[in-house]
C-alpha positions as a printed Julia matrix, in Angstrom:
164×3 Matrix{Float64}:
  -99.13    4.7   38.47
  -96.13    6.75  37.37
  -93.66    4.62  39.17
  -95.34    1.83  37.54
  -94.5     3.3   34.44
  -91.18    3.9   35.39
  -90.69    0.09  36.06
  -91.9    -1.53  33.35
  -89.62    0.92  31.16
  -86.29    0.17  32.74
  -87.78   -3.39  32.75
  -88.27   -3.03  29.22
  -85.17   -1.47  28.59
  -83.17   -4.21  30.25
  -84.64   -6.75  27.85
  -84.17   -4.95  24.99
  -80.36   -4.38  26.08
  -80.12   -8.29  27.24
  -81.58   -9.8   23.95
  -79.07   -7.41  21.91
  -75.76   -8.6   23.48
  -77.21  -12.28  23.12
  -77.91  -11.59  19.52
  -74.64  -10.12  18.89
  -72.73  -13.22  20.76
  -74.61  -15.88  19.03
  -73.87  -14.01  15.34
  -70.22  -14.13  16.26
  -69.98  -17.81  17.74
  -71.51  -19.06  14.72
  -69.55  -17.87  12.09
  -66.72  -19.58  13.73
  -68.53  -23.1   13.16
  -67.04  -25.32   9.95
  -70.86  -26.72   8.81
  -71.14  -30.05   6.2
  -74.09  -31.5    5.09
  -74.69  -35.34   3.27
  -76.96  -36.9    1.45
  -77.73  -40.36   4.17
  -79.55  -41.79   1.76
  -76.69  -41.59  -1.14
  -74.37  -42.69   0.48
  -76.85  -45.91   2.5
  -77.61  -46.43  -1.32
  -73.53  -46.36  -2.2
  -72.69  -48.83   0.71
  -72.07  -51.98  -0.54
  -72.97  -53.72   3.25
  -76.47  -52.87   2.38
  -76.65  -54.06  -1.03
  -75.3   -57.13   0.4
  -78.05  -57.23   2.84
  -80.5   -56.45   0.37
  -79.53  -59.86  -1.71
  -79.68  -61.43   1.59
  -82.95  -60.32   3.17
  -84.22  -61.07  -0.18
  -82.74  -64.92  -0.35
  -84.13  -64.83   2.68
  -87.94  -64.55   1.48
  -87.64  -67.03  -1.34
  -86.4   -69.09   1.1
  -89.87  -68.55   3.69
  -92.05  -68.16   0.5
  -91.06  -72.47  -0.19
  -91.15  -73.17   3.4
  -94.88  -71.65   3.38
  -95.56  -73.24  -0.5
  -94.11  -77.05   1.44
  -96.15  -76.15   4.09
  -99.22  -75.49   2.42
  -98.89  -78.44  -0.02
  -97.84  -80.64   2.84
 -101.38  -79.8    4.72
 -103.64  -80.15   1.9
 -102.18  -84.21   0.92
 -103.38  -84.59   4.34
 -106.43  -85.98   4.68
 -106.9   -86.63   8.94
 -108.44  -83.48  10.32
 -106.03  -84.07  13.76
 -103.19  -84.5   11.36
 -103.75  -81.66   9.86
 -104.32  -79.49  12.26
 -101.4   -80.58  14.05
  -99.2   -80.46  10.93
 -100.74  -76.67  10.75
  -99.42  -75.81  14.13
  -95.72  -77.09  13.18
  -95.6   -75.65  10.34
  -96.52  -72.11  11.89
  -94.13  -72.65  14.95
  -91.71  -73.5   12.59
  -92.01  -70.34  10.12
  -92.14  -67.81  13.25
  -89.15  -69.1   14.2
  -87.7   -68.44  11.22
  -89.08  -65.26  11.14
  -87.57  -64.65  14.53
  -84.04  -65.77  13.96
  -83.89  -63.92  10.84
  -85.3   -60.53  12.45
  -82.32  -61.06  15.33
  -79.78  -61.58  12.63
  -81.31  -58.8   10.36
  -81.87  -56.22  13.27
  -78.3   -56.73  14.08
  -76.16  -56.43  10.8
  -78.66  -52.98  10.41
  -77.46  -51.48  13.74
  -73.9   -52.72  12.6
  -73.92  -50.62   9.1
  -75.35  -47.57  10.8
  -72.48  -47.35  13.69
  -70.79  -48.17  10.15
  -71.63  -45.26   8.82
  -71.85  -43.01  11.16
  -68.22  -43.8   11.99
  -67.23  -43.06   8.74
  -69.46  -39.67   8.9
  -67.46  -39.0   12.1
  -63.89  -39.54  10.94
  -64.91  -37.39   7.79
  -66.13  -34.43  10.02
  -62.85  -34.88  11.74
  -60.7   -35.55   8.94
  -61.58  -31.86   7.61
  -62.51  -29.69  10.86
  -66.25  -30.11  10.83
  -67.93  -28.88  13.56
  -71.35  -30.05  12.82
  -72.85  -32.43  10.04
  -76.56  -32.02   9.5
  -78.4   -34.3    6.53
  -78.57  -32.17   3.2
  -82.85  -32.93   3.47
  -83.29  -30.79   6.15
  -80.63  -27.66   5.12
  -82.34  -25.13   3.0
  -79.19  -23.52   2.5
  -75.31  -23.5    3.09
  -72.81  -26.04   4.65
  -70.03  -28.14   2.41
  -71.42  -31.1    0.44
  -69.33  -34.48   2.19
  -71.59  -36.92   0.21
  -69.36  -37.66  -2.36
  -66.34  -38.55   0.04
  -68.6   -40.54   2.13
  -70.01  -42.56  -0.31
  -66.41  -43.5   -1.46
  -65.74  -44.55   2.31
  -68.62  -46.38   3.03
  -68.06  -48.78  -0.38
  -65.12  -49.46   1.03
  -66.11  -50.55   4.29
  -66.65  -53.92   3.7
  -63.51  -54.41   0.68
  -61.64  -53.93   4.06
  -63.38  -56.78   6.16
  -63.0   -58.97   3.26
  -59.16  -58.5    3.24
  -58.94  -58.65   6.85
């Protein structure tokens, strides 16, 4: 029983000793990190690529919204229930292919501004020695404030296409 004792307090004492020199090196590697944080949704809000996507998607659903309205109107005038109901299945193939193509073309412009933007958070965090950039909603406290700059890089994004 004694040696047991013995054991468990080297055992014990070896922990103690091993999660001190692991505290002590993880305090001093992370002082040596250069932390930012943003504000995504500022600076998703400042891009002009999604504003321009906005007017779109939203041209976009006037456009469906008199498709459907045609569609609708174009049912009722018809009187023959096999017309009808044939019309009904045209018009539906039709709109989910709209739906479709527009999701594709959506879905893909999206993925575009986020490599976008997270290009532009990259050369920012390299620009000025970052180390890591974390999104402001999840820091309680610390790290440099990058919004600003970013928001001013990602307006510009697409000024630059249109030159191009």
């Amino acid at each position: 029983m004694n040696k047991n004792l013995k054991l468990f307090a080297v055992v014990a004492a070896a922990f103690a000793i091993g999660m001190s020199v692991n505290n002590s090196a993880l305090s001093d590697s992370l002082g040596k990190y250069k932390v930012a944080v943003v504000d995504i949704q500022q600076v998703v809000a400042s891009s002009s690529q999604v504003n321009d996507l906005k007017k779109e998607n939203q041209a976009k659903a006037e456009e469906i919204m008199s498709f459907i309205e045609k569609a609708r109107k174009d049912v009722a005038a018809t009187k023959d229930a096999n017309k009808k109901k044939s019309l009904e299945e045209k018009y539906t193939k039709e709109l989910n292919q709209k739906r479709e193509a527009y999701g594709s073309v959506y879905n893909a412009k999206m993925q575009e501004i986020q490599l976008n933007i997270l290009n532009a958070v990259r050369e920012q965090a390299n620009a000025n020695g970052y180390d890591l950039v974390i999104a402001k909603d999840v820091v309680l406290y610390g790290g440099e404030d990058i919004t600003a700059p970013l928001k001013s890089s990602v307006a510009a994004i697409k000024n630059t296409k249109k030159k191009k």
